[in-house]
C-alpha positions as CSV (number, residue, x, y, z in Angstrom):
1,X,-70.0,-17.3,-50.7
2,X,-73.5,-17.1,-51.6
3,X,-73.4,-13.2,-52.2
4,X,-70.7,-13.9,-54.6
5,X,-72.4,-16.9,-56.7
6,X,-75.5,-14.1,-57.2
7,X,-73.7,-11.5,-58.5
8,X,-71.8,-14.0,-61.1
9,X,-75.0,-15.5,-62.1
10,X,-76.2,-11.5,-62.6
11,X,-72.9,-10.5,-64.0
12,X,-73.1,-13.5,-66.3
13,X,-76.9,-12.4,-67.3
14,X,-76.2,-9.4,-68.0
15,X,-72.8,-10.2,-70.5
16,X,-75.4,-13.0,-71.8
17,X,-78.2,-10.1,-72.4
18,X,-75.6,-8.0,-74.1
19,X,-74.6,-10.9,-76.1
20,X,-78.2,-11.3,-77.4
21,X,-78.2,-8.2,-78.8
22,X,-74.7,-8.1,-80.5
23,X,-75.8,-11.2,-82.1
24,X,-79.5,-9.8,-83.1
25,X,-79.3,-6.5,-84.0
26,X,-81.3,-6.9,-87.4
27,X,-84.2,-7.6,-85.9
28,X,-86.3,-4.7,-83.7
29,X,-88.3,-7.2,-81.5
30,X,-85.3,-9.3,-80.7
31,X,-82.9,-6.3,-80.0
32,X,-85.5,-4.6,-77.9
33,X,-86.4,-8.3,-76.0
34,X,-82.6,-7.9,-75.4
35,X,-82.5,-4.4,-73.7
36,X,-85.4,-5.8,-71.7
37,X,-83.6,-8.9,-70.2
38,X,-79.8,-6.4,-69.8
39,X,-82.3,-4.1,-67.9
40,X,-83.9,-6.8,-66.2
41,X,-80.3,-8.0,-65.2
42,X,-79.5,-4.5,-64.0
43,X,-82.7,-4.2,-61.7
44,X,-81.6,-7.6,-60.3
45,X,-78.0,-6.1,-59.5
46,X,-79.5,-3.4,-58.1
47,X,-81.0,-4.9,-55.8
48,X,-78.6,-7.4,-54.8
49,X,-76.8,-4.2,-53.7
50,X,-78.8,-2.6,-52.1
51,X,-79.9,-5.2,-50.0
52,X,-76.2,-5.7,-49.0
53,X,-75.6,-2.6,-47.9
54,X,-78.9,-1.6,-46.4
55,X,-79.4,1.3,-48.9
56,X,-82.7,2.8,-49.8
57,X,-85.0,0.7,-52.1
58,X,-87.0,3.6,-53.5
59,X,-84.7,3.7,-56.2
60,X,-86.2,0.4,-57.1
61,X,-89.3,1.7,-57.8
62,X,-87.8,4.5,-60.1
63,X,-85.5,2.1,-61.6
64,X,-88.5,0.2,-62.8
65,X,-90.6,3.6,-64.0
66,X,-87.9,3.8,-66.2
67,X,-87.8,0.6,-67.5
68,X,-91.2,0.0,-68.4
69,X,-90.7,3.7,-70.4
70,X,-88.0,2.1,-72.5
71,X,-90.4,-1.0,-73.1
72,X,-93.3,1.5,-74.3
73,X,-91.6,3.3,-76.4
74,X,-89.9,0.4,-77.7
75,X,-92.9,-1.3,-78.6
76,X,-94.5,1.8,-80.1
77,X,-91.8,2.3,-82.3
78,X,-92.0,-1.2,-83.4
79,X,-95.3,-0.9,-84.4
80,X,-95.1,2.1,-86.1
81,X,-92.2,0.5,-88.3
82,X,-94.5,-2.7,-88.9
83,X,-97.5,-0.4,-90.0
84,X,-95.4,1.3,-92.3
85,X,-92.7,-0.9,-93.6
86,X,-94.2,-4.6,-92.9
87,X,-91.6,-6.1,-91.1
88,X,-88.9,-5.5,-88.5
89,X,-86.2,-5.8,-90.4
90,X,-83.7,-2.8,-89.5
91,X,-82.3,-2.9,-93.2
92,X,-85.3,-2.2,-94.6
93,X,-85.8,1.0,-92.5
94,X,-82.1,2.7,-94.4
95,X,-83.9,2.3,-98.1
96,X,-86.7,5.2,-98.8
């Protein structure tokens, strides 16, 4: 019963994080805040799984590598727009 309630609570995370960025999507910091909590949702599914069937938890590690990629280059492109455009607006990104 408890194994269920966790993956609802990370299934319902996940739709929540997904949501979030449906709802968002013209701003850069909130959209990429968003991948951050769907991934963080994901690395919590993961290892919910894992656990239960006594898989390897390596792939932990790499899932996180990866994640903490995405949040670099997120956050460098971010800046990059601010510097050049001012805000981080995504409409403002289509006029040159």
């Amino acid at each position: 019963m408890y194994n269920l309630l966790g993956y609802w609570l990370i299934y319902m995370l996940f739709f929540s994080g997904f949501v979030s960025f449906c709802l968002f999507r013209k701003h850069m910091l909130l959209t990429l805040l968003s991948l951050d909590y769907i991934g963080l949702s994901l690395f919590f599914l993961i290892i919910n799984f894992l656990i239960d069937s006594w898989g390897e938890l390596y792939i932990i590690l790499l899932f996180l590598v990866f994640l903490v990629c995405e949040a670099v280059l997120g956050l460098s492109i971010l800046v990059g727009v601010i510097r050049c455009h001012g805000n981080d607006n995504v409409g403002v990104l289509s006029s040159f």
